[in-house]
C-alpha positions, 0 to 999 in steps of 0.5 A: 517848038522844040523842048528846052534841054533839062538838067538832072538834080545831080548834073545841076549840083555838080554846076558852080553857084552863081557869084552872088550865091558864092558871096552870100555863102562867104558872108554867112560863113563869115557872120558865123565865124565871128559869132563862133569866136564871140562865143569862144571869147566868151567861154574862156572869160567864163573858165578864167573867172571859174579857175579865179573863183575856184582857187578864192574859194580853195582858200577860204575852205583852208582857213575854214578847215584851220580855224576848226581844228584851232577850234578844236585844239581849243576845246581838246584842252577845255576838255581836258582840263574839265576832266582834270577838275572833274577828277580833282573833285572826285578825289577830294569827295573820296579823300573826305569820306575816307 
């Protein structure tokens, strides 16, 4: 009986696949397609959703950053008016043992 011809790995890659092959391969690139712009979808609702909460949280550290410095303002001025006391009374002691 005379061997059947063999082909090579190389001459055996350079053959087109089967249809089904081809319609497996075209279904999986297919699946990974949709599953590649699922996720695309996904990370773009997620970077929306950062910007939104990005530019809240920007606002909330501005009426933070205001209300400490009314704050601040407000004891600025307790302070100095503390001071003024402070050296009223200072005055007043050295006024009465003068």
């Amino acid at each position: 009986m005379a061997a059947s011809p063999t082909l090579s790995d190389a001459q055996l890659a350079l053959l087109p696949p089967p249809p089904e092959s081809e319609s497996q391969i075209s279904s999986l690139l297919s699946e990974v397609s949709q599953q590649v712009l699922a996720a695309m979808e996904d990370m773009l609702k997620s970077v929306r959703e950062i910007d939104e909460k990005s530019g809240e949280i920007t606002v909330e550290i501005d009426k933070c950053k205001e209300s400490a410095l009314e704050k601040k303002r407000g004891l600025d001025e307790t302070k100095e008016q503390v001071e003024k006391a402070a050296y009223a009374v200072l005055q007043m002691l050295n006024n009465t043992r003068a």
